[in-house]
C-alpha positions as CSV (number, residue, x, y, z in Angstrom):
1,X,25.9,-65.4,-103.0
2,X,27.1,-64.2,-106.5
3,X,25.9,-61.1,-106.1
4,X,26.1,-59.0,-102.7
5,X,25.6,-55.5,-103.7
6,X,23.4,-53.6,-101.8
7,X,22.5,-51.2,-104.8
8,X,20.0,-52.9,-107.4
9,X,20.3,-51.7,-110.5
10,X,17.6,-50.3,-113.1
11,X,18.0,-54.0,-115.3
12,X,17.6,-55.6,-112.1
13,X,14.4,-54.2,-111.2
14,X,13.7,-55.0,-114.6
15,X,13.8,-58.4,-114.2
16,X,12.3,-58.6,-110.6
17,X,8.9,-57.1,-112.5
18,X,9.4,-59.3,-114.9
19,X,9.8,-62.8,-112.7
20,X,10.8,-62.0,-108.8
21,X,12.4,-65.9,-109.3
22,X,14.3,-65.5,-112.1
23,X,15.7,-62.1,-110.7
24,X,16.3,-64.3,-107.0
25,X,18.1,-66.7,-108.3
26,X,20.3,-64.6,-111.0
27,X,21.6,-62.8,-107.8
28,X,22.2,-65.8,-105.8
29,X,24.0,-68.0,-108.3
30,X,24.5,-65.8,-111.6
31,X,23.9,-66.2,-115.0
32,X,26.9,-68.5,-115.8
33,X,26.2,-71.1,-113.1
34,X,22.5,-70.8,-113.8
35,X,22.8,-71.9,-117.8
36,X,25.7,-74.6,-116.5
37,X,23.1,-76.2,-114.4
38,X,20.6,-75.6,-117.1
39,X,22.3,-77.5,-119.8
40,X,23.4,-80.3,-117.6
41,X,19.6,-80.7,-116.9
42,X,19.2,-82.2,-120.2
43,X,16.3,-79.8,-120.9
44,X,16.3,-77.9,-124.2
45,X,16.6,-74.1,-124.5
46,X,12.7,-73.7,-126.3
47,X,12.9,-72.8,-130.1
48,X,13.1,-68.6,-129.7
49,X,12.8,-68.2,-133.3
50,X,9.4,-70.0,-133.2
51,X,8.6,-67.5,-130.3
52,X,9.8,-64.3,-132.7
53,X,8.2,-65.0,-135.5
54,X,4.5,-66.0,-133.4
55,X,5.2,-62.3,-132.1
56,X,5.9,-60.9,-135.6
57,X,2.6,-62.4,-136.4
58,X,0.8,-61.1,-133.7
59,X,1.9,-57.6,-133.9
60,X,1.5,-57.4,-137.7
61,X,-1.8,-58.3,-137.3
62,X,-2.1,-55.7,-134.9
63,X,-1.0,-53.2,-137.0
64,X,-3.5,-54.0,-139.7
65,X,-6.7,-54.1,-137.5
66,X,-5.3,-50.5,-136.4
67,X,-5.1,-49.3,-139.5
68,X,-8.6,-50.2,-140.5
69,X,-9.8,-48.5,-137.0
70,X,-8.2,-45.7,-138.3
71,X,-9.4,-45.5,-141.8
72,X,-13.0,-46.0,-140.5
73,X,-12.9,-43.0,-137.8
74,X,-11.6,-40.7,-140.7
75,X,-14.1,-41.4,-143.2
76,X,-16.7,-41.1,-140.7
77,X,-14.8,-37.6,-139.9
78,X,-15.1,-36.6,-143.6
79,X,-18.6,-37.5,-143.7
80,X,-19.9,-35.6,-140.8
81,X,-17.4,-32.8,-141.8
82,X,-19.5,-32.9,-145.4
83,X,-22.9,-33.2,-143.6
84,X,-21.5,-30.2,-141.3
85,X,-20.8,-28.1,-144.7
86,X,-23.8,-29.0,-146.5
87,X,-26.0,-27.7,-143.8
């Protein structure tokens, strides 16, 4: 076992709510062995930029459909606050 500790530590539990697997078998072989194995798999790492800017997308978009949600519940806000004075 690579890692025997009996303390887990905060990034650990990280991982383990993340992927209980991943966390397993980072304590059982390590990160070093686990990429070795990895790469003499033949698999490819998947394209991270490709994931980064998807998520850049997503969260821009996001942002703008907050910001409209926003504008809209203030102008209503001024509206009934004008309806409120008027009266």
């Amino acid at each position: 076992m690579y890692n025997n500790k009996k303390r887990i530590s905060a990034s650990e539990v990280n991982r383990f709510t993340y992927c209980p697997y991943s966390w397993y078998y980072n304590r059982v072989y390590g990160q070093k062995e686990i990429y070795k194995r990895y790469k003499n798999s033949g698999v490819q790492y998947p394209n991270s930029t490709n994931n980064f800017i998807k998520g850049n997308k997503f969260h821009k978009k996001y942002h703008v459909k907050y910001q409209v949600v926003i504008r809209v519940q203030i102008i209503i806000l001024l509206i009934l606050a004008y309806i409120g004075y008027v009266l």
